[in-house]
C-alpha positions in Angstrom: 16.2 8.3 14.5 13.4 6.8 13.1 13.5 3.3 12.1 11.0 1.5 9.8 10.5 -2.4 10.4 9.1 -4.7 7.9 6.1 -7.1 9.3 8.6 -9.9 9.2 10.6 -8.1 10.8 8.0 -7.6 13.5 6.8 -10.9 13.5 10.5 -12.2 14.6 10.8 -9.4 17.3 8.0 -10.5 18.8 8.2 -14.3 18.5 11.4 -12.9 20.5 9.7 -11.0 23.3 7.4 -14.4 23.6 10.4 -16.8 24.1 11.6 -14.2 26.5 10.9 -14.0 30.9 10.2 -10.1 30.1 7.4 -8.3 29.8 6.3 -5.7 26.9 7.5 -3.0 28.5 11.2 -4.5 29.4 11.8 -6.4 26.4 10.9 -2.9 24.5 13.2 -1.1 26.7 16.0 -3.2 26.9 16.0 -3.0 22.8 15.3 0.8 22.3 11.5 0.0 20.6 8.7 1.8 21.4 5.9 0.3 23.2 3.5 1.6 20.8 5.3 0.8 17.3 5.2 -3.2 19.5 1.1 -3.1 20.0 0.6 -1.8 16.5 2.5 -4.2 14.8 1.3 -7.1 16.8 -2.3 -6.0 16.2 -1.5 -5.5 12.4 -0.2 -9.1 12.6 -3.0 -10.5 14.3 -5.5 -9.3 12.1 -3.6 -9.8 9.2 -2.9 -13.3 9.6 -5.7 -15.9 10.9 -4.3 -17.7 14.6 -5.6 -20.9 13.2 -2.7 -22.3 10.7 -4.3 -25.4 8.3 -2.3 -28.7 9.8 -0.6 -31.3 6.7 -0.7 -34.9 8.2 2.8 -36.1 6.8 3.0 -39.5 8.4 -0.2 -42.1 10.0 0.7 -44.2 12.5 -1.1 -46.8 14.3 -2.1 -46.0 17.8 -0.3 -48.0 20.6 -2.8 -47.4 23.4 -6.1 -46.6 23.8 -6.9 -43.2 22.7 -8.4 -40.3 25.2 -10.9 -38.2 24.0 -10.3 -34.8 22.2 -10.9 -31.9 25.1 -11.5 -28.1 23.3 -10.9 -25.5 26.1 -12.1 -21.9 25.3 -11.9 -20.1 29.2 -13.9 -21.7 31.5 -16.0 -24.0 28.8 -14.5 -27.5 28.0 -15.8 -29.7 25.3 -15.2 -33.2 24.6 -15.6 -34.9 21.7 -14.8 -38.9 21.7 -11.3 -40.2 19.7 -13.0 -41.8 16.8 -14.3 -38.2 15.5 -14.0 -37.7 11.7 -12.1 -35.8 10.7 -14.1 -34.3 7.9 -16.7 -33.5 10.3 -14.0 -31.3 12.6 -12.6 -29.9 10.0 -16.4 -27.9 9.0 
């Protein structure tokens, strides 16, 4: 039978498979889902939702030790950008 999952409920299931040693394909059988119903819903999710989730700095604190630059690394690029970047300008 059929069985309709809600994109939470998706989300959760995959969150799951994440955390989990297994791949797609185990993870899906061992839990009776269908492989494709798992792609769909993770693509749904991923364009539904951005991967980049806005950060809320709760608490400063003063650094102990001298800080190291701030290394981006998209594949085989690497950028640096030194510690005392502001943040306004990172944020644009």
């Amino acid at each position: 039978m059929r069985k309709t999952r809600s994109l939470e409920q998706w989300c959760n299931i995959i969150e799951e498979q994440q955390a989990s040693d297994l791949t797609i394909t185990e993870f899906c059988q061992q839990r009776a889902l269908s492989k494709t119903s798992f792609y769909a819903a993770r693509s749904k999710l991923n364009t539904e939702s951005s991967r980049f989730v806005q950060a809320k700095v709760t608490k400063h604190v003063a650094p102990t030790e001298q800080q190291q630059p701030i290394t981006l690394a998209i594949g085989s690029v690497k950028i640096s950008l030194p510690p005392t970047m502001p943040v306004a300008y990172l944020s644009q």
